[in-house]
Each structure stands twice: as C-alpha cells, then as structure tokens.
N, C-alpha and C positions, 0 to 999 in steps of 0.2 A: 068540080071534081066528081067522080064516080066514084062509088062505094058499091062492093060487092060481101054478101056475107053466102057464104056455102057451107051446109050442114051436112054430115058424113056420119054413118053410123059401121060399125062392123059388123060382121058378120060373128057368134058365140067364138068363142076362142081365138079368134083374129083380131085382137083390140089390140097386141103388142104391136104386132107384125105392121096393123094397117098405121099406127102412130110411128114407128120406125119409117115408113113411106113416105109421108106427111112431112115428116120435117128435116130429112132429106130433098127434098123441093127446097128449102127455104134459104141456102146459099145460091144455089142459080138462078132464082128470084131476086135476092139481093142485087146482081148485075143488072138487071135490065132499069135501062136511066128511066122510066117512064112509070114506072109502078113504084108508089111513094109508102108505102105499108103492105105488111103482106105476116099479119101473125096467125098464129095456132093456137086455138085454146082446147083444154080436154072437159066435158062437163062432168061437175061435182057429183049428182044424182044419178046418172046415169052410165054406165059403164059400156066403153066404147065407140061415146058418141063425140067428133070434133068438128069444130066451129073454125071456119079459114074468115077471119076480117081484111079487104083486101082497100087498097084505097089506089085511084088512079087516075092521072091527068086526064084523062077522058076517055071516050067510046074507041077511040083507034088504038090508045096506051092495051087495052083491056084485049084489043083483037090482039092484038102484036105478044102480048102476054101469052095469050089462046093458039097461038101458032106456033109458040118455041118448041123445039125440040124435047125438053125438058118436060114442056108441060104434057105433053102426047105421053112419053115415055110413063112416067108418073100414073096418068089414066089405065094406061095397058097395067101395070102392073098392080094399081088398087084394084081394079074391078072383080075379080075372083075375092075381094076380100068384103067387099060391102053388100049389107044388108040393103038392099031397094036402091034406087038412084040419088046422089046427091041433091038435096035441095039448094036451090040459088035463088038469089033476092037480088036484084041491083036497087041501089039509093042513092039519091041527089042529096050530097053534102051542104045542108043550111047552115052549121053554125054548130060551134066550141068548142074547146080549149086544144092551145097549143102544148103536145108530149113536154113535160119536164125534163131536165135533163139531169 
C-alpha cells in the first residue's frame, strides 16, 4: 500500500475558506474504489495548517486519484488560498493496527 501525507497551510484569514475546500473533496474521494483512506486533520498549534492522510492500493490507485476531475477542480480553487506549496511525503505501509469500528 502507499501512503501519502500532504501538509497545507493558508494563507492569514483564509483558514475557513481554505478548510471549507478541503473537506469538500472528501465525498468525491470517498467513490473512487482504489483509494482506501483519505482524512483531514486541522493542527492544534497552529492555526490554518491541515494534514490530508491518504492511503492507496498503490502507485497507479494514487495516479488515477491525481487525474480525477475533482482533484484538478479542488487545486484551482485552493491555490489563491495557500501560504507556499503543499508539502507531500509518499510512505510504504510496514505495519499496524486495523481502524476499530
């Protein structure tokens, strides 16, 4: 599995706007069969800054993710809102625990 974590900052007074963005993605995300997680976190110290944990069957799930319409739409419309470029990490899933339910 592939794991992607993307960090997003706003821009002074854009921290609603850009979190109203954000999780708006996250029912069109929901459909797609190939992307297995996909949360939002807001961080506690820092005002404005959110965390995408994304988890996916693999390198082509993650293209195909990358290609949706959805996802395009989403970039057009945060970019006027973020402070500097999102940071992205990909990680190779070792090992732990399966979500409780």
């Amino acid at each position: 599995m592939l794991v992607v974590v993307a960090v997003m900052k706003a821009k002074a007074g854009m921290e609603q706007e850009l979190e109203q963005a954000l999780k708006g993605i996250i029912p069109k995300v929901d459909a797609e069969k190939n992307t297995l997680m996909y949360t939002l976190h807001r961080a506690k110290k820092e005002a404005g800054k959110f965390l995408f944990y994304e988890k996916y069957t693999d390198k082509e799930a993650l293209k195909e993710h990358s290609a949706t319409p959805h996802f395009t739409e989403l970039f057009g419309k945060i970019a006027p809102l973020l402070d500097g470029a999102p940071v992205i990490d990909m990680y190779e899933e070792l090992a732990g625990i399966t979500p409780k339910k």
